[in-house]
DOVOSE-249695 format. One record per residue (C-alpha): x, y, z; residue in three letters. Coordinates in pm, 1 decimal, padded with zeros to 6 digits. Layout:
REM residues N
site east->X, north->Y, up->Z, residu->ALA;
...
***
This chain:
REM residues 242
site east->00000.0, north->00000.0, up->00000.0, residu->UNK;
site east->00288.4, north->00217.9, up->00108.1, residu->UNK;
site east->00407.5, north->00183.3, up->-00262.0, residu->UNK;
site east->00078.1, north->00268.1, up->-00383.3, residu->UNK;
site east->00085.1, north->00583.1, up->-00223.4, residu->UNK;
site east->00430.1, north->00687.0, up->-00262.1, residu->UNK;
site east->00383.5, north->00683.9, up->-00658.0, residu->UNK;
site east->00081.1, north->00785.5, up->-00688.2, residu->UNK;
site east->00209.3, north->01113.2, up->-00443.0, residu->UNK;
site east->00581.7, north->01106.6, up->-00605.5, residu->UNK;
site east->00512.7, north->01121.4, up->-00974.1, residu->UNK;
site east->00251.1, north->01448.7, up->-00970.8, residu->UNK;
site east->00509.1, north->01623.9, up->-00713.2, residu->UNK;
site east->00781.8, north->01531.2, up->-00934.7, residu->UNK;
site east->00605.1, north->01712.1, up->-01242.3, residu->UNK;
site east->00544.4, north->01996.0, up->-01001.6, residu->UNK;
site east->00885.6, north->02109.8, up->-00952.8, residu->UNK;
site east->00940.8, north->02170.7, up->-01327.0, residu->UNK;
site east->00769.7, north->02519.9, up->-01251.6, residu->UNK;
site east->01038.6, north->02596.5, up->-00976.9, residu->UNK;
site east->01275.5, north->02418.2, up->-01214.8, residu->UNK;
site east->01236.6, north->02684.2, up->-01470.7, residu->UNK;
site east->01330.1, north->02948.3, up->-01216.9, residu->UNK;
site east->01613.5, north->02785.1, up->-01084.9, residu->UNK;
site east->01774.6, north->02714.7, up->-01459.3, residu->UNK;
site east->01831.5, north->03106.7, up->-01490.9, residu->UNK;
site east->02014.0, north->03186.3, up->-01197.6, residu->UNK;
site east->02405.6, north->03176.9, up->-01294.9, residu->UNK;
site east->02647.0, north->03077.1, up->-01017.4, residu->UNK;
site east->02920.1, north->03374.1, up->-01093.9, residu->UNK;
site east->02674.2, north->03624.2, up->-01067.3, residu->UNK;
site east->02495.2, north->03558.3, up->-00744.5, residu->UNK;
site east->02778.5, north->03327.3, up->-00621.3, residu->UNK;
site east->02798.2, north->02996.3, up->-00572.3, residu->UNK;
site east->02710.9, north->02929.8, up->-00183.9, residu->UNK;
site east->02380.4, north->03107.5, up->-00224.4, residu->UNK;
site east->02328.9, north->02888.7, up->-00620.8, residu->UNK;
site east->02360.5, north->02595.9, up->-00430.3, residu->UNK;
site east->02128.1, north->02742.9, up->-00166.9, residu->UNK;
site east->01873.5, north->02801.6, up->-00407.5, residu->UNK;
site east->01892.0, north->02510.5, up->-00634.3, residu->UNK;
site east->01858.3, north->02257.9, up->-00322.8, residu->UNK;
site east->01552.1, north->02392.5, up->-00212.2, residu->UNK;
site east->01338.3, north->02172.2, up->-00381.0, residu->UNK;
site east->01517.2, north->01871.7, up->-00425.5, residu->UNK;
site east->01546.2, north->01819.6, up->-00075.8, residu->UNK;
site east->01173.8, north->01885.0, up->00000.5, residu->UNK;
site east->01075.6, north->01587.5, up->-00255.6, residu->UNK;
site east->01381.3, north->01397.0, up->-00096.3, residu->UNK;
site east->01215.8, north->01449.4, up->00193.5, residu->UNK;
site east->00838.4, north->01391.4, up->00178.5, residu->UNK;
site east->00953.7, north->01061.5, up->-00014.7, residu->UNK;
site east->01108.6, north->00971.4, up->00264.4, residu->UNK;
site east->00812.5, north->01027.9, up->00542.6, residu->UNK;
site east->00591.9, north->00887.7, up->00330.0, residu->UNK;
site east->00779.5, north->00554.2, up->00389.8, residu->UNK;
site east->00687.9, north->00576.5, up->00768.8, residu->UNK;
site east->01047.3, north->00556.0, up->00817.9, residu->UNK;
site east->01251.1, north->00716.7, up->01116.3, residu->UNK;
site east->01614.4, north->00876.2, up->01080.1, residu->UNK;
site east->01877.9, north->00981.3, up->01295.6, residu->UNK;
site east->02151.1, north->01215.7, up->01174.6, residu->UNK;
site east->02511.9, north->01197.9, up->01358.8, residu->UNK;
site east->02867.5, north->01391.8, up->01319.3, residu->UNK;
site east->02659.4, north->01705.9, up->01150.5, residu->UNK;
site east->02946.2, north->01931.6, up->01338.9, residu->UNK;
site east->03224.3, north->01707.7, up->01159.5, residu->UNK;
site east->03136.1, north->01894.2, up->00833.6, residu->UNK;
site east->03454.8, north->02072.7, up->00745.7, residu->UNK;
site east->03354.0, north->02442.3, up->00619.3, residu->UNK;
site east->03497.5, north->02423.0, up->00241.3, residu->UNK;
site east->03438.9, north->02204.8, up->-00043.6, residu->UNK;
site east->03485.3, north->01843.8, up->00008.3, residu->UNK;
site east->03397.9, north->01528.4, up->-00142.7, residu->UNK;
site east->03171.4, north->01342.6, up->00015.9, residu->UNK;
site east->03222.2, north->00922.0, up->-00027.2, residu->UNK;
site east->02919.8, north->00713.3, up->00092.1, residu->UNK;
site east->02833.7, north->00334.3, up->00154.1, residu->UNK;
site east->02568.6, north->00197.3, up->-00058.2, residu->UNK;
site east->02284.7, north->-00012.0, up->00036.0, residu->UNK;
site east->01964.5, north->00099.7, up->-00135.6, residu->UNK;
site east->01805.4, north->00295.9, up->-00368.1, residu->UNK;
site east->01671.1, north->00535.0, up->-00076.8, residu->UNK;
site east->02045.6, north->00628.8, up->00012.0, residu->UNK;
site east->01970.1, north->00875.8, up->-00234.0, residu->UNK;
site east->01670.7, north->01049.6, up->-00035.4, residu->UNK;
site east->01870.1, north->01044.6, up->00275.9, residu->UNK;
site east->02158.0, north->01191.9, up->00152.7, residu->UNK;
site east->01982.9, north->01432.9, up->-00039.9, residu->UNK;
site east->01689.6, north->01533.9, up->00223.3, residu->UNK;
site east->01908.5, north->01528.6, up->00536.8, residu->UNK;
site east->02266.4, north->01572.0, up->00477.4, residu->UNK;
site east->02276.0, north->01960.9, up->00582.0, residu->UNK;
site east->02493.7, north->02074.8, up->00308.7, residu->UNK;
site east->02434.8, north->02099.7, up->-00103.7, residu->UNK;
site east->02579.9, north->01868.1, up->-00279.4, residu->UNK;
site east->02621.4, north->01738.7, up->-00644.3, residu->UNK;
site east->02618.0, north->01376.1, up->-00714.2, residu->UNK;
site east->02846.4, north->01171.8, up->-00920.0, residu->UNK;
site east->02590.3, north->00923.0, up->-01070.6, residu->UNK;
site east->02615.9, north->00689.3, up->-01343.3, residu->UNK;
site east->02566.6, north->00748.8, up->-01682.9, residu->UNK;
site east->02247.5, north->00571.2, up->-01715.9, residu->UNK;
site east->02056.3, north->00822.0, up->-01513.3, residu->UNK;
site east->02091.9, north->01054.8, up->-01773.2, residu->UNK;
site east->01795.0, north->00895.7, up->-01928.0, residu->UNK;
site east->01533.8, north->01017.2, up->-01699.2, residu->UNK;
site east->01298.1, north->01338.8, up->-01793.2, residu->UNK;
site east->01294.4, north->01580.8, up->-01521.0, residu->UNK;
site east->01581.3, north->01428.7, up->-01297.9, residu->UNK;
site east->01836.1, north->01456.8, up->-01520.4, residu->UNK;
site east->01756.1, north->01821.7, up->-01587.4, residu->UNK;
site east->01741.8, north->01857.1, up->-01161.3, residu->UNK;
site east->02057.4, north->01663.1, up->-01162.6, residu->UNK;
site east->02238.0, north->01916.5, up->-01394.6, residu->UNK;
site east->02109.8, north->02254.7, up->-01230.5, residu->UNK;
site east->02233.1, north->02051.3, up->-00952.0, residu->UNK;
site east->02571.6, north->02025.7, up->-01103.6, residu->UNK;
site east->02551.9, north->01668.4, up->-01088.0, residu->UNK;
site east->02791.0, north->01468.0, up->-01302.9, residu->UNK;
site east->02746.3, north->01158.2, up->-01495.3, residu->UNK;
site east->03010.7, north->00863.1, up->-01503.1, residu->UNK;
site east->03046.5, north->00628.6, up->-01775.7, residu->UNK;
site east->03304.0, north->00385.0, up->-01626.7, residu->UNK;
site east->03291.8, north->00171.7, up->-01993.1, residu->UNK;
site east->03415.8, north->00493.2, up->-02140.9, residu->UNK;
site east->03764.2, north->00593.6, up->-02005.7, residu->UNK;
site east->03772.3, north->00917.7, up->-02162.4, residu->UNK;
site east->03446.7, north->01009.6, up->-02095.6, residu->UNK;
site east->03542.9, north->00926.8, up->-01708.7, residu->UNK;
site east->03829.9, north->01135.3, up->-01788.8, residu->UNK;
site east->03647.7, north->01451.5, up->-01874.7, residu->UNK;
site east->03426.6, north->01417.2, up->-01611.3, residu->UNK;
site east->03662.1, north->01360.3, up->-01320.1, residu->UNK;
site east->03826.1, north->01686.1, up->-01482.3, residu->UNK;
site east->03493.8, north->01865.6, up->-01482.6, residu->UNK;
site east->03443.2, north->01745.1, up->-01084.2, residu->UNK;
site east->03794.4, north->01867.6, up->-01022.5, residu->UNK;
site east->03699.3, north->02173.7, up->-01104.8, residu->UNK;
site east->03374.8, north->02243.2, up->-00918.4, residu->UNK;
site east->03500.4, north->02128.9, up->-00633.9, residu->UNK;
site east->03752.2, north->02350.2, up->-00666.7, residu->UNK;
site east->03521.1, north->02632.9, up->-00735.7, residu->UNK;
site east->03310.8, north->02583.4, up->-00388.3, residu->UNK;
site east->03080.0, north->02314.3, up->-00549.5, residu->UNK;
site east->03051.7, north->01967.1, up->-00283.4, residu->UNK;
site east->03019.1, north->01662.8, up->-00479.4, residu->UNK;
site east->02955.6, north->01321.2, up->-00368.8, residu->UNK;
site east->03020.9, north->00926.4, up->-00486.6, residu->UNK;
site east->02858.7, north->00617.0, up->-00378.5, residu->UNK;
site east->03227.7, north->00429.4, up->-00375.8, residu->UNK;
site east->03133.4, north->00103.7, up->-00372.1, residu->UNK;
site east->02966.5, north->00164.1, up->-00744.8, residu->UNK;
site east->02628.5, north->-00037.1, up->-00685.9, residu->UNK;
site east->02421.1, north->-00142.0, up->-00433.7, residu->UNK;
site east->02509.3, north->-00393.2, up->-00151.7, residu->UNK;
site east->02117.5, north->-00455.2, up->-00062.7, residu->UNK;
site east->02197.7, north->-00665.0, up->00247.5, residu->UNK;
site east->02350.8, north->-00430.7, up->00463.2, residu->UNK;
site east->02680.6, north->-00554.3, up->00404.9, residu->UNK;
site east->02945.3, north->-00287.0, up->00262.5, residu->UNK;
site east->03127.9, north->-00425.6, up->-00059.8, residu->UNK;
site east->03480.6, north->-00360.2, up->-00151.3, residu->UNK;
site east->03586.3, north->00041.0, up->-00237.8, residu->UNK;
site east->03680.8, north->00117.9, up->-00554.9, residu->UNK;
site east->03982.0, north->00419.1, up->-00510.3, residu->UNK;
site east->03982.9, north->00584.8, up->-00848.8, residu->UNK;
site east->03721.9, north->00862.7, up->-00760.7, residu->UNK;
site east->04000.2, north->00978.2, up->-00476.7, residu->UNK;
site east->04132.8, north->01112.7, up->-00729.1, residu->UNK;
site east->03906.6, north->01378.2, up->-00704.2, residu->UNK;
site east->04030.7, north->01531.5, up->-00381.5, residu->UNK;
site east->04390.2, north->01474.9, up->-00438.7, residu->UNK;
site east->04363.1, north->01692.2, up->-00739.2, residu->UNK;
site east->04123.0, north->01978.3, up->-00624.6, residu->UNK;
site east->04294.3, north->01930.3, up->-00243.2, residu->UNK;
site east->03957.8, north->01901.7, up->-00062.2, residu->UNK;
site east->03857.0, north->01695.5, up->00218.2, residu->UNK;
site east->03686.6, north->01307.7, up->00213.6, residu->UNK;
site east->03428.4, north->01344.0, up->00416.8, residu->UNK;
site east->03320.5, north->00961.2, up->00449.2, residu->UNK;
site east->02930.2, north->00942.7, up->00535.1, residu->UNK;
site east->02779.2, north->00598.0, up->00686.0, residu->UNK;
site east->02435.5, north->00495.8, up->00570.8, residu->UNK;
site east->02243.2, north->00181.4, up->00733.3, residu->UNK;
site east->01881.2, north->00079.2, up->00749.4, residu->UNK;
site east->01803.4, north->00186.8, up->00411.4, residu->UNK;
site east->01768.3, north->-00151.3, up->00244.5, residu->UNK;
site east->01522.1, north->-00239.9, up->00488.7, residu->UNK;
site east->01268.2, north->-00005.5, up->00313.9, residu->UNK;
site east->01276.6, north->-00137.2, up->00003.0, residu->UNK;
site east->01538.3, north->-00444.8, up->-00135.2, residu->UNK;
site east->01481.7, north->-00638.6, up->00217.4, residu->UNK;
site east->01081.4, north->-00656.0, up->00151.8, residu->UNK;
site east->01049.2, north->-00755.7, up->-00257.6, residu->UNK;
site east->01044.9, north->-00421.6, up->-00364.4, residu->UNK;
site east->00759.0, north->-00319.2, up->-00159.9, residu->UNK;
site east->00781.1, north->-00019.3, up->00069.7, residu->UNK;
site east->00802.4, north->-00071.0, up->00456.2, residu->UNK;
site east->00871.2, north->00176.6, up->00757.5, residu->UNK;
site east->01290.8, north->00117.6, up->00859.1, residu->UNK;
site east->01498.3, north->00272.2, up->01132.4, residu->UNK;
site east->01800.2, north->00451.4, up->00948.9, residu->UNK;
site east->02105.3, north->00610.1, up->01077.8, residu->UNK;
site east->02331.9, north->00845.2, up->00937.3, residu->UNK;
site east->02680.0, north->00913.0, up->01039.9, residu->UNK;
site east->02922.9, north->01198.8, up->00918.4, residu->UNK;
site east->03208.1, north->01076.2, up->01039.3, residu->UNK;
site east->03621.3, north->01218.1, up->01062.0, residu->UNK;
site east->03701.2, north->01365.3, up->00763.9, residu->UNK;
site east->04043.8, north->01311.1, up->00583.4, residu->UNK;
site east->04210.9, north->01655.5, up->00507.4, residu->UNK;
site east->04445.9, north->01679.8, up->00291.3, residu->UNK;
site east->04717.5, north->01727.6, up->00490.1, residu->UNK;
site east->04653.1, north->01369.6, up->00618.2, residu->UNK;
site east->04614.4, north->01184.2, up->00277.8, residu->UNK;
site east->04938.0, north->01353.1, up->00093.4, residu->UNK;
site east->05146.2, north->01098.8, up->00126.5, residu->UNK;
site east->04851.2, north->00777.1, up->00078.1, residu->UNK;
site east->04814.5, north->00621.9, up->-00209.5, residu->UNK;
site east->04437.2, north->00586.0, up->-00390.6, residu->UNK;
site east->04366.9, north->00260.0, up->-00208.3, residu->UNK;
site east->04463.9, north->00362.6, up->00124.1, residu->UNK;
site east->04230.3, north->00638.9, up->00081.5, residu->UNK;
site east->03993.5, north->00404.2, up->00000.1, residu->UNK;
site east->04058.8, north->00134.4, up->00291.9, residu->UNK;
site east->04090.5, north->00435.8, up->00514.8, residu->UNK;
site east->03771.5, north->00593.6, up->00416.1, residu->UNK;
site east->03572.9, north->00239.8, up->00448.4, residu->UNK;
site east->03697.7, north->00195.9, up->00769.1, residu->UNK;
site east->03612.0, north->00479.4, up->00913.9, residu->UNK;
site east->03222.7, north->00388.3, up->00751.5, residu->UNK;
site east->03219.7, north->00070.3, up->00863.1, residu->UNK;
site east->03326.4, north->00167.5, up->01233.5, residu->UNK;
site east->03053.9, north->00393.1, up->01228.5, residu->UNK;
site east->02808.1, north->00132.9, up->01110.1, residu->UNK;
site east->02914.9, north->-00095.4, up->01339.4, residu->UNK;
site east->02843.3, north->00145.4, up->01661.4, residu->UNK;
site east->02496.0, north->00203.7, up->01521.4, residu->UNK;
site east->02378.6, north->-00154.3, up->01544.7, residu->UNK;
site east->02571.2, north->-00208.4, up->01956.5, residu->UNK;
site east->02311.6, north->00086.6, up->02030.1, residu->UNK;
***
C-alpha cells in the first residue's frame, strides 16, 4: 500500500517542480555566487527527498553534523539501497552534487534537476568520458561546489558494505579538498529487504572524521579508500551495539 501511495504522491510532485525548475535554470552561479546557487537550487530537491522519505513511515537519525569541514569536500558514501539517495539528499545539511552513473541521464525531469544541480554523470565503460568528467568534478570542487560518490559503485542490498573502488580519490587529491566519508544503514530495509515493496525502517546516518588533505598527501588511492571504508564501517558498526 505504502508503494501505492508513494507513486501515486511522487510522480505528480515530481512534475510539479518543473515550474520551480524553470526558475532555478536562470540563476548563474558567478553572478549571485555559488554558496547562495547551491542554496537556491537545493531547495526543492530536498523537500521531494524528503516527503519521499516520510511517506515511507520511516525514522532517521543524523550523527557527526558538526564534523562537516567548512569548504568544499567530497563526500564518499556506503551503498545499500536505492533510498540512500533520499537520505543523503533530504538530510545531509549541506548541497551537494552527485556523481551518478551514466544511465541516469535517461530520466525526464531528474536529469535536468541533476544538472542545475551540477551533478555529473560517469560512464566507467568509457575511459575518456570518465576522464572529462573527473576533470569537470575537479573543477567544481575547486570552485566551492561539494560533490559526492557512492564508492562502492552499486548497491550492496543486504547491509553488508562491498569492496571500495579508489579511483574517484582522485578527485580530492587533485582539487585538495577533504573526504568526508558518510555511513548509511537501514536503508535496504525499506525497500530491497521486503520484494520491492515499501516498509517503515529505522536509518542512521553518520558523518564521520574527515580526511584533510594534509593527512592523505602521502597515501596512495587505495589507502584512501581502505581508510575511508573503515572509518564507515566503524561507524556502522556502533549504530547496530546501540
Amino acid at each position: 500500500m505504502r508503494s501505492l501511495m508513494t507513486i501515486f504522491r511522487g510522480i505528480p510532485y515530481l512534475f510539479y517542480t518543473v515550474l520551480t525548475l524553470n526558475k532555478v535554470k536562470k540563476l548563474d552561479p558567478e553572478k549571485v555566487g555559488r554558496a547562495r546557487y547551491n542554496e537556491e537550487v537545493h531547495q526543492i530537491p530536498k523537500h521531494f527527498a524528503r516527503k519521499i522519505f516520510r511517506w515511507s513511515g520511516s525514522k532517521i537519525n543524523v550523527h557527526g553534523e558538526d564534523k562537516i569541514p567548512d569548504q568544499p569536500f567530497l563526500i564518499v558514501a556506503n551503498h545499500q539501497a536505492n533510498y540512500d539517495i533520499f537520505t543523503l539528499l533530504g538530510y545531509f545539511p549541506r548541497p551537494f552534487g552527485f556523481i551518478s552513473k551514466i544511465e541516469v541521464k535517461k530520466l525526464p525531469i531528474v536529469r535536468t534537476w541533476m544538472e542545475t544541480m551540477d551533478c555529473l554523470f560517469l560512464d566507467r565503460k568509457n575511459r575518456r568520458q570518465s576522464l572529462q568528467t573527473f576533470k569537470q568534478g575537479i573543477e567544481l570542487l575547486k570552485g566551492g561546489h561539494n560533490l559526492m560518490i557512492f564508492q562502492e559503485g552499486t548497491r550492496s542490498l543486504d547491509g553488508k558494505m562491498l569492496p571500495f573502488k579508489s579511483g574517484s580519490f582522485t578527485l580530492a587529491k587533485k582539487a585538495g579538498v577533504p573526504v568526508v566519508p558518510v555511513m548509511i544503514d537501514g536503508t535496504y530495509k525499506i525497500m530491497e529487504m521486503n520484494g520491492n515493496r515499501i516498509k517503515p525502517a529505522k536509518v542512521n546516518m553518520t558523518v564521520c572524521d574527515p580526511i584533510f588533505p594534509e593527512d592523505y598527501q602521502e597515501l596512495t588511492l587505495d589507502e584512501m579508500a581502505s581508510i575511508t571504508r573503515e572509518r564507515i564501517q566503524k561507524a556502522m558498526d556502533e549504530v547496530k551495539e546501540d
